[in-house]
Structure formats: structure tokens, C-alpha cells
N, C-alpha and C positions, 0 to 999 in steps of 0.2 A: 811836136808829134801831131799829127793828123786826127781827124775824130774815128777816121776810120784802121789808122793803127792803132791807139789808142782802145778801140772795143776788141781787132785779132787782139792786142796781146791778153786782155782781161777775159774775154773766152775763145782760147784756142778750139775748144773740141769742136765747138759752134760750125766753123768755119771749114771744115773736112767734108770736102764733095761738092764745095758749095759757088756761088760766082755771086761775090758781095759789090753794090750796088749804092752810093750815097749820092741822096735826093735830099735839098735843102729846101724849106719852104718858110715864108717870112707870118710870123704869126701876127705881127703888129710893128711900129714902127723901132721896137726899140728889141722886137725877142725874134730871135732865126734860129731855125728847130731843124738836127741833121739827121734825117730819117735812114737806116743803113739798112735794106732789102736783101735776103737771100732768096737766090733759087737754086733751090735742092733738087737731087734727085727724087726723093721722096714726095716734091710737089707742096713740100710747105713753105711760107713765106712768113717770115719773122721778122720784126720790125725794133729797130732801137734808136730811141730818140734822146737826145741830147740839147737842150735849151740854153743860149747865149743871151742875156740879156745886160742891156747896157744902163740901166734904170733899176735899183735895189726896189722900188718904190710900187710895188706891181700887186697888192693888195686892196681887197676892194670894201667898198663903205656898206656893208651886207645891213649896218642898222641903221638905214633911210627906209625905214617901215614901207610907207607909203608911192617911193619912187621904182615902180616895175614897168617892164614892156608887157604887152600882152596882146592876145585877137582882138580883132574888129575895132583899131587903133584905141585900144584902153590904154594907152602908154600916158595919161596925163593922172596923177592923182595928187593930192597935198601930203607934203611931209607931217604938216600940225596945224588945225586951223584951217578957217574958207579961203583967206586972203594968201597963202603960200602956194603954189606952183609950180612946176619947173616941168618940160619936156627931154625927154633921154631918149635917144635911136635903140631899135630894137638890138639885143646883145645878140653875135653870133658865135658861137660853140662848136667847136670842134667836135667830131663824131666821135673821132678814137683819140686818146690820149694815153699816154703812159706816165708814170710817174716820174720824178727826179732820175737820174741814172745813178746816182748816189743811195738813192731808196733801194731801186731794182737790185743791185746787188745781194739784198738781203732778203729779195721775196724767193718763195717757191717759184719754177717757171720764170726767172727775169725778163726772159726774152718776149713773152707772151704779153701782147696788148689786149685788154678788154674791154669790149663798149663804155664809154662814157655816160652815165644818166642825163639826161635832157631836166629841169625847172623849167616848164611852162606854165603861165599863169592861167588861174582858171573859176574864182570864182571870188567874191567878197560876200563876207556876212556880217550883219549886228544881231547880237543878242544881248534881249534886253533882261534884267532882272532884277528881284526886289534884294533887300538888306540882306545881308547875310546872318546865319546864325551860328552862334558858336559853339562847338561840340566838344573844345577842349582845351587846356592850357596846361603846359610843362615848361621845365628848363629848356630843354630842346625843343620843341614846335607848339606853332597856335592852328590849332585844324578847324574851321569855317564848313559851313554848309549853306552853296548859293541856289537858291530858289530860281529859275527862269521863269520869266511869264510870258516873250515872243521874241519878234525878233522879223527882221527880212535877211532874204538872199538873193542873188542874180549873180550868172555867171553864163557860160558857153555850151550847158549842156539843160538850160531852164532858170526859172525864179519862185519863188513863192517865200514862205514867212517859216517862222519857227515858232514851233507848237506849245504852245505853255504846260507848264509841268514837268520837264527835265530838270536837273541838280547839275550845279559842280560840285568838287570837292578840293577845298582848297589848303595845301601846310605851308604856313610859313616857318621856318628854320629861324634860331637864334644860335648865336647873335647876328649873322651873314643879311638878313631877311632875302635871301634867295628863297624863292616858292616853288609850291610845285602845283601841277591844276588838273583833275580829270574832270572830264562833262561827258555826259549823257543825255543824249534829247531827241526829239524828231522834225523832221521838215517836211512840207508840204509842198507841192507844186502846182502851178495854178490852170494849169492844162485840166482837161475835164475825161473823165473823170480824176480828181489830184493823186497822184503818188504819196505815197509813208516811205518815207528814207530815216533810217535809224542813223544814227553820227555818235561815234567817241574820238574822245580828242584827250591828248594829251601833249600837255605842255609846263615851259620849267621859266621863269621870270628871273634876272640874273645881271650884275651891275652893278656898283660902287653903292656902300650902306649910302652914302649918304641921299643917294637918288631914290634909291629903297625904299627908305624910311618916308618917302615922301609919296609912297603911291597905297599908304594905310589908307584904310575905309573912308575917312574923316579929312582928307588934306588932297586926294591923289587926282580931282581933276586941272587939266591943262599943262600937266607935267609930258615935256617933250618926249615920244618915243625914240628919239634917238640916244636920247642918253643912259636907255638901258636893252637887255636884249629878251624879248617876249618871243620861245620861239615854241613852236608847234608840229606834232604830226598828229593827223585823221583820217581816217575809217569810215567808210559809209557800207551800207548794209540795206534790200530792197527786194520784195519778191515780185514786184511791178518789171513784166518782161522789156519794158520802153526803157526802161532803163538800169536793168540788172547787171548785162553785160558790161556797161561802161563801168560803173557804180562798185559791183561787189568786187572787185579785183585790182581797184585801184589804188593808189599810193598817192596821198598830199602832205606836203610840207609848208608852214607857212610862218607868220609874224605875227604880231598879235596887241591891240593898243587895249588899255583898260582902263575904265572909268569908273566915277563912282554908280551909274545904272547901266552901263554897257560892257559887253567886251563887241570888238573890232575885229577880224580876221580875213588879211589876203591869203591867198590858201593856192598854191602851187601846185599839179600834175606832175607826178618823177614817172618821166617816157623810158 
């Protein structure tokens, strides 16, 4: 059966008044993707895609912290350490995608494709801070209070440093020791007169105990970020008109390495 009898029979109604259309296009060397176009009388165009791949293996290494593409050829950074390297070509993305056709059967709208989010890279920061202090102990969580005293930034939209005197707030769970992390703080930029950008962030640390257990206060620098997952979404917040617009409305996602006086953060644009 064809991919395009295969969809008539799975929705007939679909297909009344309509002149169905399959357009195959090669996404990579091992996946061809059969896109089936109606034109309605109504002027709508409905797309169903179907994915053949000949590689089970199509999963990607999201915890190489430090291996992303980015502007103005940022594509080179270290996994761990000055002496690690490696170059990767810039990822290209598909605009529109639709999900599995297996999925699509069970969504509201199957036929309905919706934009895809774009991950563009867009900024790295350290922040620095002193010991942490401890606010609690339970069976279930150990909750920490981290003090920040600076820090720098640089990324695509400016640079400048982080403002001493924001907190995290951090729980670790037992027995799992997956975390959880909010922060509150501000940034500066070093344009004249500097911008106050307010930033919260929130992020969750997650991983095999035994990699865990190895990123306590007392033991956790040099431990590989790849063998756990630090991930992140942030907020920024600005009454500074240079950069409100960008700023107050946008969406980052990012990764996250943690030491015993830093945390690390590449920090991602969702377009």
C-alpha cells in the first residue's frame, strides 16, 4: 500500500473535494519524509508527513554541554577542560515538522502542522559565589541558600558582569540526589550609561546517584558534564528601552556546568 493510500484510507472525510498531492523530500541521508498536500476548495492546505528511516539510531547527544553552533562562528567551545575541543557545522532545522503519524492519530487537528521552535544560541555566563548555607535538613530534602558575589556575561545582544548580591535557592532530594535550583540576580552591561536586567532561572540537575553524589559541595569539581543533565529555563526582565523589547519577552533554555564557586550557563533563544 502506498503512503498515499494508506492516509485515503485512515481519513476518508479528509479527502472529499480535494486533489491529493505527494511530495517526497530527503531530510538526511538515511530519513525521506512523504509530505501529502491537499487543495481544497475552501483554500486550505493540509500537510501529512510520514518518516522512513533506515537507521533506528537517530538520537542526539543533547549532554555535550559545551558542543553548540552559534553567531558570529561561536561554534567552537570545550566539552570539560582548556585542552578539549572539537568543531560541529552549524544544525539545520526544519521550519515545519509534524510529529510521528502514529502520534498524529491521537492529536486534536492530526492533519494540522504547527511551527517548529527554533534553539538558537545566544549568550554564556559565569556566576560566581561564595559557600553555601544551609537552611534545612529532612528525610526527603537538604535546602541550601547560595550567596552570589559576580560573575560575567557575553553573548549577541551585549556583555557586562553579574551584580553581587543575588541568592540561589537550592533542594536536593533523597535519596535520588536530583536538585532543583532557583536564582535571582542582576546584570549589568557595559555600554554607558549600563543597563539592570533582572534574571530568574530555573533549573533541575538529574543523573545516575552515583555521578550525583559526586557533585556535593566538597568533592564536585572536575566532574564531566556530560555524565549528568543540568538543564535550565530564564527570564530576564528590563525597563532600559535598548533593550526591553528584545529582553522582556523572550524565552531561553539552556545547560548548565556547576562547581564548587561557579555555575556555567549556555543559554539558548526558543525563536
Amino acid at each position: 500500500m502506498s503512503v498515499l493510500q494508506f492516509a485515503q484510507a485512515l481519513f476518508p472525510s479528509f479527502w472529499q473535494g480535494s486533489e491529493p498531492e505527494v511530495q517526497f523530500a530527503q531530510v538526511d541521508k538515511s530519513t525521506e519524509v512523504a509530505l501529502i498536500v491537499l487543495r481544497r476548495s475552501d483554500a486550505w492546505t493540509i500537510g501529512l508527513s510520514a518518516g522512513m528511516a533506515s537507521d533506528d539510531n537517530w538520537t542526539v547527544d543533547s549532554a555535550d554541554v559545551f558542543v553548540r553552533s552559534g553567531p558570529n562562528g561561536m561554534n567552537r567551545f570545550a566539552p570539560w577542560g582548556p585542552t578539549r575541543t572539537k568543531e560541529i557545522d552549524a544544525a539545520t532545522t526544519p521550519k515545519d515538522e509534524a510529529p510521528p503519524l502514529e502520534t498524529q492519530i491521537l492529536f486534536p487537528h492530526p492533519l494540522h502542522s504547527l511551527p517548529v521552535p527554533e534553539l538558537v544560541f545566544d549568550f554564556r555566563m559565569s556566576i560566581k559565589h561564595s559557600p553555601y548555607v544551609r537552611l534545612g535538613t529532612s528525610s526527603a530534602e537538604i535546602k541550601n541558600w547560595i550567596p552570589i558575589n559576580g560573575g560575567t556575561w557575553s553573548g549577541t545582544f551585549g556583555s557586562g558582569t553579574v551584580v553581587p548580591g543575588g541568592h540561589a535557592i537550592h533542594k536536593v532530594h533523597n535519596p535520588s540526589y536530583v536538585s532543583e535550583l532557583t536564582m535571582d540576580y542582576l546584570l549589568q552591561t557595559t555600554d554607558e550609561p549600563p543597563a539592570m536586567i533582572a534574571v530568574h532561572v530555573d533549573a533541575n540537575r538529574t543523573g545516575p546517584v552515583e555521578v550525583l553524589k559526586q557533585l556535593r559541595p566538597v568533592c564536585q569539581e572536575g566532574v564531566d558534564p556530560r555524565r549528568y543533565r543540568f538543564r535550565l529555563s530564564l527570564k530576564m526582565q528590563t525597563d532600559d528601552e535598548r533593550y526591553a523589547e528584545n529582553l522582556n519577552f523572550g524565552m531561553w533554555v539552556g545547560s548548565g556546568v556547576k562547581n564548587a564557586e561557579e555555575f556555567v550557563f549556555d543559554l539558548y533563544k526558543v525563536q
